[in-house]
KEDO-223528 format. One record per residue (C-alpha): residue in one letter; x negated, y negated, z negated. Coordinates in steps of 0.05 Angstrom, whole numbers, padded with zeros to 5 digits, always signed. Each point is the difference from the previous one (the first is absolute). Example, Ala and Ser with C-alpha at 12.3 -4.5 7.8 and 13.67 -1.06 7.14 Angstrom:
<pators>
A-00246+00090-00156
S-00027-00069+00013
</pators>
This chain:
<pators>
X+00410-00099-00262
X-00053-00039-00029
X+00017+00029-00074
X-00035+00061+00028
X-00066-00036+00014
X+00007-00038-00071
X+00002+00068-00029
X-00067+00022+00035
X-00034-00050-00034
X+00016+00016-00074
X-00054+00052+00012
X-00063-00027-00046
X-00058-00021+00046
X+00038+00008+00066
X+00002-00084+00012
X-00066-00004+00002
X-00025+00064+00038
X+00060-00030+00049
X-00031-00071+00010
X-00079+00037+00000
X+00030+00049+00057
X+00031-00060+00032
X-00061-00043+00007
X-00038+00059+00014
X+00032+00024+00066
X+00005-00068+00035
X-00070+00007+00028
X+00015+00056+00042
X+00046-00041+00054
X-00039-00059-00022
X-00073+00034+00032
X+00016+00023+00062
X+00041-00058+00034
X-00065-00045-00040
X-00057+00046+00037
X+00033-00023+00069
X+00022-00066-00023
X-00074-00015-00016
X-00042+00037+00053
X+00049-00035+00047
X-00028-00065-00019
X-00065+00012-00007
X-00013+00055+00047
X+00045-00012+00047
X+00024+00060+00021
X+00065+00026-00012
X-00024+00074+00020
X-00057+00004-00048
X+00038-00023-00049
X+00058+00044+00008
X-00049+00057-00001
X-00035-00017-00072
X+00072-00017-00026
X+00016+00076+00029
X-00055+00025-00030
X+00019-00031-00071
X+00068+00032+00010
X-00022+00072+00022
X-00056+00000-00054
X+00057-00012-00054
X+00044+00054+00033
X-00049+00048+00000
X-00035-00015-00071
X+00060-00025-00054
X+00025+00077+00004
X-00071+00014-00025
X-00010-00055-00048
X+00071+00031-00032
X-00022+00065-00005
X-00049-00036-00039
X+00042-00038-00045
X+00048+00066-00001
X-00063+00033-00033
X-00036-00048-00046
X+00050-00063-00012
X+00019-00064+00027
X-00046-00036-00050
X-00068+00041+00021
X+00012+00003+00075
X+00040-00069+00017
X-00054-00047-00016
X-00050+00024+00041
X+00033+00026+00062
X+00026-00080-00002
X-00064-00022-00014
X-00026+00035+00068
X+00055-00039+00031
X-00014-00062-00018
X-00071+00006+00020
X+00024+00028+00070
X+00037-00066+00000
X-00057-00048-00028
X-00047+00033+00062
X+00053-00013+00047
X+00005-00076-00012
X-00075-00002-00010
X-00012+00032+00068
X+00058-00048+00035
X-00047-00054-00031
X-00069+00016+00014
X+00031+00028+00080
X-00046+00072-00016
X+00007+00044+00049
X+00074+00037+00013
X-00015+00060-00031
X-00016-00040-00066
X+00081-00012+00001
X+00025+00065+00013
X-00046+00035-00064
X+00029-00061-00043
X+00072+00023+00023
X-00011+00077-00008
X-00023-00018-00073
X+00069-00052-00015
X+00033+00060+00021
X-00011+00034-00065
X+00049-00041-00038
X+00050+00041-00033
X+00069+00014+00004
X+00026-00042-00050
X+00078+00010+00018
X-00021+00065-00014
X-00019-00013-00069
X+00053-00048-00021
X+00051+00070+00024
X-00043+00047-00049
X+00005-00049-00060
X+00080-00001+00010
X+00002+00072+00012
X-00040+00021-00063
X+00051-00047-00036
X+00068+00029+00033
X-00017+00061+00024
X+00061+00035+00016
X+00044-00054-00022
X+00049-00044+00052
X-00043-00055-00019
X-00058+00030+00043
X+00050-00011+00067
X+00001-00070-00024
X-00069-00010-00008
X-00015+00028+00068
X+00048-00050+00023
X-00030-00060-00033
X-00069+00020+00019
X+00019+00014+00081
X+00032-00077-00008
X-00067-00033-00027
X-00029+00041+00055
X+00040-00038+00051
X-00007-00068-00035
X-00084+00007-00001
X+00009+00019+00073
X+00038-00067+00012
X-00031-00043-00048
X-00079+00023+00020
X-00008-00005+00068
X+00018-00078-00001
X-00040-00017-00060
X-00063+00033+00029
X+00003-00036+00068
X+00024-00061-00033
X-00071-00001-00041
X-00027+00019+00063
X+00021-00054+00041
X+00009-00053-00045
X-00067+00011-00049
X-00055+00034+00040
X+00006+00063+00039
X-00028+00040-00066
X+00056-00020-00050
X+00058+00046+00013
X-00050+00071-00004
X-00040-00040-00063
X+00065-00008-00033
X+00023+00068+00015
X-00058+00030-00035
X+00007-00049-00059
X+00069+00032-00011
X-00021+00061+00010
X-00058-00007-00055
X+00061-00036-00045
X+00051+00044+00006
X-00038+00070-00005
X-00035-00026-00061
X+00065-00021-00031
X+00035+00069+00019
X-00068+00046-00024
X+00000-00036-00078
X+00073+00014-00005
X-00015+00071-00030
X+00065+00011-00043
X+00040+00014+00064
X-00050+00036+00047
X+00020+00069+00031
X-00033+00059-00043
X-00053+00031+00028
X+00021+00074+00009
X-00028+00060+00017
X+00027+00066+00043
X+00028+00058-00026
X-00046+00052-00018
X-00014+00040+00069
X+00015-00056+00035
X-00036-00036+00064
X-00006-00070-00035
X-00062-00022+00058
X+00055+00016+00061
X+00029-00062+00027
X+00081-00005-00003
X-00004-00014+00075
X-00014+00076+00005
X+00086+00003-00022
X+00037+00000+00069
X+00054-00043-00038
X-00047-00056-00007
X-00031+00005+00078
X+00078-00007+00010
X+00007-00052-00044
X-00055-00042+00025
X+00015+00006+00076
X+00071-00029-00010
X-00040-00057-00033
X-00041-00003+00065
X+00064+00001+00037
X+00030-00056-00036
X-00060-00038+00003
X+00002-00013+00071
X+00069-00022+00008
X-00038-00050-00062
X-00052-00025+00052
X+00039+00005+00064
X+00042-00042-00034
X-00056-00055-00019
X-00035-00007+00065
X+00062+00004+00045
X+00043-00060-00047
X-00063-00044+00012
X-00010+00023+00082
X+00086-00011+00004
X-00004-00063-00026
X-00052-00028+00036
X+00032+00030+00056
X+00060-00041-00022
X-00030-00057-00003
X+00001-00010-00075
X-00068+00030-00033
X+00021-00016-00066
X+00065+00032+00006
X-00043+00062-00010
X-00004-00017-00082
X+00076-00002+00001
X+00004+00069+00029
X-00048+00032-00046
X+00032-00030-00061
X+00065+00025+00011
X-00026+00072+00011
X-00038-00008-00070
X+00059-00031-00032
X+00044+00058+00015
X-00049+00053-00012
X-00001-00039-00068
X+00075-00006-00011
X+00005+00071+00019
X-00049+00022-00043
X+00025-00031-00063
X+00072+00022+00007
X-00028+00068+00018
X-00033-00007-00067
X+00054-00018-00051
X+00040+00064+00029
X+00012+00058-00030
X+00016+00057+00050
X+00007+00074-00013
X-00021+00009+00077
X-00055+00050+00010
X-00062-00031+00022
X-00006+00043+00057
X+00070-00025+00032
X-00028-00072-00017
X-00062+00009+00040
X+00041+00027+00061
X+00046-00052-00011
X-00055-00052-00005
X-00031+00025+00064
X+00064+00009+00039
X+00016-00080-00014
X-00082-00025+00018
X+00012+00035+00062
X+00064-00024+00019
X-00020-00074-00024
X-00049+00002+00050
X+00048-00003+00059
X+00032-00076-00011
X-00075-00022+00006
X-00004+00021+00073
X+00063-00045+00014
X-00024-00065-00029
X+00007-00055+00053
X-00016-00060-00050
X-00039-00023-00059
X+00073+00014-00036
X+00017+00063+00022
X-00076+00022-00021
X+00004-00021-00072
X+00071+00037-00004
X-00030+00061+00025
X-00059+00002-00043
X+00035-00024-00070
X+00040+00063+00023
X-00057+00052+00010
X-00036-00036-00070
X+00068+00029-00041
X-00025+00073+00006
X-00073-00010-00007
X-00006-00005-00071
X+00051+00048-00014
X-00036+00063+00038
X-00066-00035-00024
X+00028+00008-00076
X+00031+00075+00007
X-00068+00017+00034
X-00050-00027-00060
X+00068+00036-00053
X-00011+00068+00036
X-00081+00000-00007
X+00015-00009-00065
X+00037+00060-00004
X-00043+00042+00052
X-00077-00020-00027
X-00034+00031-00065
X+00010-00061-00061
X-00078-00005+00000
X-00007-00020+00078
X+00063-00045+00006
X-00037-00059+00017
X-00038+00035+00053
X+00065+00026+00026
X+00033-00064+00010
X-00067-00034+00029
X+00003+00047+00055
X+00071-00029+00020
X-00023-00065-00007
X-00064+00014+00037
X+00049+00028+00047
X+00036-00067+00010
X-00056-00033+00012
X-00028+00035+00058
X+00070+00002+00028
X+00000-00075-00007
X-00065-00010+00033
X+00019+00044+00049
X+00071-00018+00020
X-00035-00072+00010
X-00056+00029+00042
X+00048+00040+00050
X+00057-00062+00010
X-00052-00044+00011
X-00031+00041+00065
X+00076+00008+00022
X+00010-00077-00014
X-00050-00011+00048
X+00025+00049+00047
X+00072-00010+00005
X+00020-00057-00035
X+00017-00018-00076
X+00075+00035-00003
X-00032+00060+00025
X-00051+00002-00056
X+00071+00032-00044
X-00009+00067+00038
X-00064+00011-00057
X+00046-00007-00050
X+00054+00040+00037
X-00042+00059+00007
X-00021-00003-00071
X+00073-00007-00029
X+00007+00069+00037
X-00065+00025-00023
X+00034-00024-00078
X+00065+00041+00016
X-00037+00060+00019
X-00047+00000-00063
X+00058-00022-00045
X+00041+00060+00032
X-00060+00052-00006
X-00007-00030-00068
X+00071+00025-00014
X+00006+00063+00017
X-00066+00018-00029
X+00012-00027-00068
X+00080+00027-00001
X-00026+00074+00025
X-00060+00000-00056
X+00064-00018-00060
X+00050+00053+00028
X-00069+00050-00009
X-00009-00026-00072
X+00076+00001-00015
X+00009+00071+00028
X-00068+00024-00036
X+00030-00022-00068
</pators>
């Protein structure tokens, strides 16, 4: 299995555009849970904090499509540095309003502005897709990338409260923008394997968005879909295991829903299957849904981390044949936008799957919180199945026209 990830690397330049990317995309998780984790302190107020660290989040939802139409249109090299740069100085205002306690509004301007960072899994894709385009290797890639997604999303969140916590209530956004700063700077210089810069065909809309493509819309809902199972997932772990009596039980639970995302993801990877991607997706979506049922019936900490290293098998898999078939539905000169959307789309699902179960948490108890990420396992079915039968009608039109 691993031969197949050696072999990605023989590519020249790929290491290091790997390690930039890597580096890169670890202050995304890193900035939100470090705007709560330090308003917290200093402010004292869970709620306002909550509500800048939303704000970052929605800001970056909304903006890194843009900032990738961007790069789709002028380069990684001209476009990176500076819509990190804004970033960074959204951050630096952040932690010098927390300092100087300026007014509210002071923090939420700071967080709209760190909300321009860009989507740097996003970037790390286009670099392996201008390499293998149409290659197995890309599946691969997709693969590796979707892991060092998961591992940034496990390894961030503890570093930045750690700093937090441990250093002063600054240190886990400072550091986030430091690696930001580091790791875009490292990717930008590394010209010899940055996506071309092309243009449309003659005729051609080239200023429409690829959002305007209903496969894409599709595409990026199922994202939102999965997303919330993502954050029910996190807030009701930490609200069952308090409930159980063991709060740090709740780190157990997550890991062993990002360890078999991870170990899913990988094997998924080093396959090589003749499997439409179509029948994949639906596949994909028929197993998130049904993995969502065992998490209703957890009675212990146990039973919990059973059910969710369960429902973390397919969520790299349908995340990896969703990112494969933008690549085959989007224009090669707005890929990266295209897959930004679905990563946008993630996002927001996250933030909102963790928003709902947390009002139903309070309402009805921690084990009830899993009817969020019930619902959205169906809502994942019914895309995945819509998905389907739209993409296998629109081949049996091109087969028959030919």
């Amino acid at each position: 299995m691993f031969s197949s990830y050696r072999e990605l690397f023989q590519a020249r330049g790929s290491k290091g555009f790997a390690l930039a990317g890597l580096l890169a995309r670890i202050p995304l998780p890193m900035t939100g849970i470090g705007i709560i984790t330090m308003l917290s302190q200093i402010r004292g107020s869970y709620g306002l904090a909550g509500a800048v660290s939303a704000t970052f989040v929605l800001t970056y939802a909304l903006m890194s499509p843009q900032i990738s139409r961007l790069v789709d249109r002028y380069g990684q090299r001209r476009v990176l540095p500076a819509a990190a740069g804004l970033s960074v100085c959204g951050i630096l205002l952040l932690l010098a309003c927390s300092h100087w306690n300026t007014p509210d509004w002071t923090l939420f301007v700071g967080a709209v502005l760190a909300g321009f960072m860009p989507s740097m899994s996003a970037m790390v894709r286009a670099r392996w897709t201008a390499i293998y385009r149409g290659k197995p290797q890309l599946q691969t890639a997709f693969s590796l990338e979707t892991v060092l997604d998961e591992v940034t999303f496990i390894a961030g969140p503890p570093i930045s409260v750690g700093l937090s916590v441990a250093v002063l209530p600054q240190a886990g956004p400072l550091a986030a923008a430091a690696l930001l700063a580091i790791g875009v700077f490292a990717l930008a210089v590394q010209v010899s394997t940055e996506p071309p810069v092309e243009t449309a065909a003659a005729g051609g809309r080239d200023n429409d968005s690829v959002f305007r493509l209903a496969d894409v819309r599709l595409l990026t809902l199922l994202m939102v879909a999965m997303g919330v199972i993502v954050g029910t997932v996190d807030i009701v772990s930490v609200a069952f295991a308090e409930q159980m009596g063991t709060p740090a039980a709740a780190s157990v639970v997550l890991s062993c829903y990002a360890i078999g995302s991870c170990v899913a993801g990988l094997v998924f990877g080093a396959l090589k299957l003749n499997t439409p991607l179509r029948k994949l997706l639906l596949l994909g979506g028929l197993a998130t849904a049904a993995t969502t049922l065992p998490l209703l019936l957890a009675g212990n900490i146990f039973g919990l981390s059973a059910a969710v290293l369960v429902a973390g098998l397919f969520f790299a898999p349908t995340m990896i044949v969703a990112m494969s078939l933008v690549e085959r539905i989007v224009p090669e000169h707005k890929l990266t936008e295209g897959m930004t959307w679905l990563l946008a789309g993630l996002n927001i699902g996250v933030a909102g799957g963790a928003a709902a179960s947390g009002q139903v948490v309070d309402l009805i108890g921690a084990k009830g919180g899993f009817n969020v990420a019930l619902c959205a396992g169906v809502a994942v079915l019914l895309v995945a199945l819509w998905g389907y039968y739209r993409m296998r009608d629109r081949d049996e039109q091109v087969s028959y026209s030919v």
